[in-house]
matplotlib code that plots the C-alpha trace (Angstrom):
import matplotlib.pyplot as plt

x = [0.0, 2.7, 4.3, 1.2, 1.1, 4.7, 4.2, 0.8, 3.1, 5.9, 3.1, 1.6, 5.2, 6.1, 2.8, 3.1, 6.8, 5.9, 3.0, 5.6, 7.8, 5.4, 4.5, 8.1, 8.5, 6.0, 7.9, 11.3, 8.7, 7.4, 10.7, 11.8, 8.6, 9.1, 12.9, 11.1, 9.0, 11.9, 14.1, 10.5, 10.0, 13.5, 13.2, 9.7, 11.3, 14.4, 12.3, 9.7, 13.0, 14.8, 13.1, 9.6, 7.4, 4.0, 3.1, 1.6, 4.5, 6.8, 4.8, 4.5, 8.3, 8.3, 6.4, 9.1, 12.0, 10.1, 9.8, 5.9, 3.9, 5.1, 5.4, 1.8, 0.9, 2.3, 1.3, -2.3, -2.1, -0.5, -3.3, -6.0, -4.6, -6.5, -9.9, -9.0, -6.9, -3.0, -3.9, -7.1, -5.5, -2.9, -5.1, -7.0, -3.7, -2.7, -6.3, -6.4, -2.5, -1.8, 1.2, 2.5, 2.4, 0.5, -2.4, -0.3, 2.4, -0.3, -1.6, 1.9, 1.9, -1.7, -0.7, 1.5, -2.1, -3.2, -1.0, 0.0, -0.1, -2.1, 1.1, 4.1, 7.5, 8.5, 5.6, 5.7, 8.9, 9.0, 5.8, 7.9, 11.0, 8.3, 6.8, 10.4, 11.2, 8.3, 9.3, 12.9, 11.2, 8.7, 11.7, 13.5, 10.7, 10.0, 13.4, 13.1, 9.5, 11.1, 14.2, 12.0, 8.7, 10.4, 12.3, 9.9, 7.7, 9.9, 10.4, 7.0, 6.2, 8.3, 7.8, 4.3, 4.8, 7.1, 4.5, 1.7, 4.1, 5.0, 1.3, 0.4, 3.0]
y = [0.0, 2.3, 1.3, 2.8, 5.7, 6.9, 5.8, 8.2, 10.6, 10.3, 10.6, 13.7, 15.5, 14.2, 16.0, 18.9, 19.2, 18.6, 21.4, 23.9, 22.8, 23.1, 26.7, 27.3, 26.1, 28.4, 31.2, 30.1, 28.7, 32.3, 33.5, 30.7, 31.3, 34.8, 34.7, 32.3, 35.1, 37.6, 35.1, 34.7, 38.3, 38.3, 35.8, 37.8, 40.8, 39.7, 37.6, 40.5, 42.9, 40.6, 37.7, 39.5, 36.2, 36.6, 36.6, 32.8, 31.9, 33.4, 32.4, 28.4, 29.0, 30.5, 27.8, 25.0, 27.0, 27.2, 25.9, 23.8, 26.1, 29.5, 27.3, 26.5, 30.1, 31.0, 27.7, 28.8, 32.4, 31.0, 28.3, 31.4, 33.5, 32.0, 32.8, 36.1, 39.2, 38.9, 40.9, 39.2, 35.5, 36.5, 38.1, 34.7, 32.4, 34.3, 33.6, 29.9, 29.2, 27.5, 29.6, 30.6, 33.9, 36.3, 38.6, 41.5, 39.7, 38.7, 41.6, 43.3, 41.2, 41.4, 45.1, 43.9, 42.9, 46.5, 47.0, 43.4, 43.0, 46.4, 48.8, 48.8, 47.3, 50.1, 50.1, 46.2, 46.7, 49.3, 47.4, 44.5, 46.0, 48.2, 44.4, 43.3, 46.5, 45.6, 41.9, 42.9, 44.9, 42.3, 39.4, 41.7, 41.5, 38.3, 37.1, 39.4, 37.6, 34.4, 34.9, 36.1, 33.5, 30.3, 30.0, 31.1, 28.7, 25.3, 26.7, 26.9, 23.7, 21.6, 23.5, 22.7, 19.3, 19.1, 20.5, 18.4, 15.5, 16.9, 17.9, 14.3, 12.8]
z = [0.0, 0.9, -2.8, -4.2, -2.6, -3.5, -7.0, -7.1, -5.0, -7.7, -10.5, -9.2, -9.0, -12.7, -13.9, -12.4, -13.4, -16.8, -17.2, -15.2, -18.1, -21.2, -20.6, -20.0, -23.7, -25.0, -24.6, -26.2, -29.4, -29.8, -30.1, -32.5, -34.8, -34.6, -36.2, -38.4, -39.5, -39.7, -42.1, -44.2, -44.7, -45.8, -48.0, -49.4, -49.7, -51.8, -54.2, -54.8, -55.6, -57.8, -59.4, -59.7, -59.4, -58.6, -54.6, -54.9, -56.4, -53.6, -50.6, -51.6, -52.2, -48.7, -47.6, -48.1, -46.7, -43.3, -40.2, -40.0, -38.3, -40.1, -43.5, -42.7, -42.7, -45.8, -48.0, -47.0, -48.0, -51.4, -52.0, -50.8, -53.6, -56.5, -54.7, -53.3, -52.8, -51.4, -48.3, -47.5, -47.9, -45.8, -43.0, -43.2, -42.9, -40.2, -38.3, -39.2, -38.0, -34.9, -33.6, -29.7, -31.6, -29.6, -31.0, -31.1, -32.7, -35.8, -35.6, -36.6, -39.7, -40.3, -40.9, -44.1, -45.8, -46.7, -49.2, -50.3, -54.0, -54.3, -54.2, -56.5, -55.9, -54.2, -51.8, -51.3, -50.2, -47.6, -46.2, -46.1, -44.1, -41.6, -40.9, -40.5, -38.0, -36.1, -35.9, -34.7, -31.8, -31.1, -31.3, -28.2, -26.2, -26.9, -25.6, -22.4, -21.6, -21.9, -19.9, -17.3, -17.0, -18.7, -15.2, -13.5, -14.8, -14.5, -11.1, -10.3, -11.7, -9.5, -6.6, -6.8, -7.4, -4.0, -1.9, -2.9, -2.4, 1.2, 1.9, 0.9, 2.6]

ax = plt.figure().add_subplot(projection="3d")
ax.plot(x, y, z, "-o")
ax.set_aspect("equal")
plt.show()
């Protein structure tokens, strides 16, 4: 009986260790997905300058460069393409995506879809490096956030799990 009860003991330390431990990891995938971002738009901007391929074209080239869940968002804005407008299939990959990005951060690249495909080059392009500006600022803070709560919450995590194992004990 006493077996038991450590083994249930042990169990209930494991889990909470390893929820501290996934939100922990939340905030070092943001900041993953957002360089992932960054090295996209890059990618965008110097296709648009110099190969001059239509958008579709770009983003499903985008697409297999990336990482899954940002290659996700731009293989969906490409395939969107054929039944609607550059920004709006991009505003609608960015809603459907299943990112650690947070609102703000989609809403920064949301702001990319006003003038997607409906500008020149030019325009295109200086939307393109604003998004990028934005991303570098949001990447910083980003990195702050998760130095400060990913210990805090792998921390919290087992310390939780110790004093339910010492309050059960």
């Amino acid at each position: 009986m006493i077996i038991i009860k450590y083994i249930l003991l042990l169990i209930l330390f494991s889990i909470s260790s390893i929820i501290g431990i996934s939100i922990a990891k939340k905030y070092g995938t943001r900041v993953k997905e957002l360089k992932e971002v960054q090295r996209a738009l890059h990618i965008f901007e110097e296709k648009i300058k110099f190969t001059y391929e239509p958008i579709p074209d770009v983003f499903e080239e985008i697409s297999k460069k990336c990482r899954e869940n940002i290659g996700n968002i731009f293989y969906e804005a490409s395939k969107s393409m054929n039944i609607m407008s550059a920004g709006e299939a991009w505003e609608k990959a960015l809603d459907n995506s299943n990112t650690k990005l947070t609102k703000e951060d989609l809403d920064t690249l949301k702001g990319m879809a006003k003038l997607l495909g409906k500008t020149d080059l030019d325009g295109q392009v200086s939307e393109i490096k604003l998004t990028e500006k934005f991303i570098d600022t949001k990447i910083e803070e980003a990195e702050i956030e998760k130095t400060k709560n990913e210990k805090l919450f792998k921390t919290l995590g087992i310390t939780t799990g110790l004093t339910i194992v010492v309050i059960l004990i």
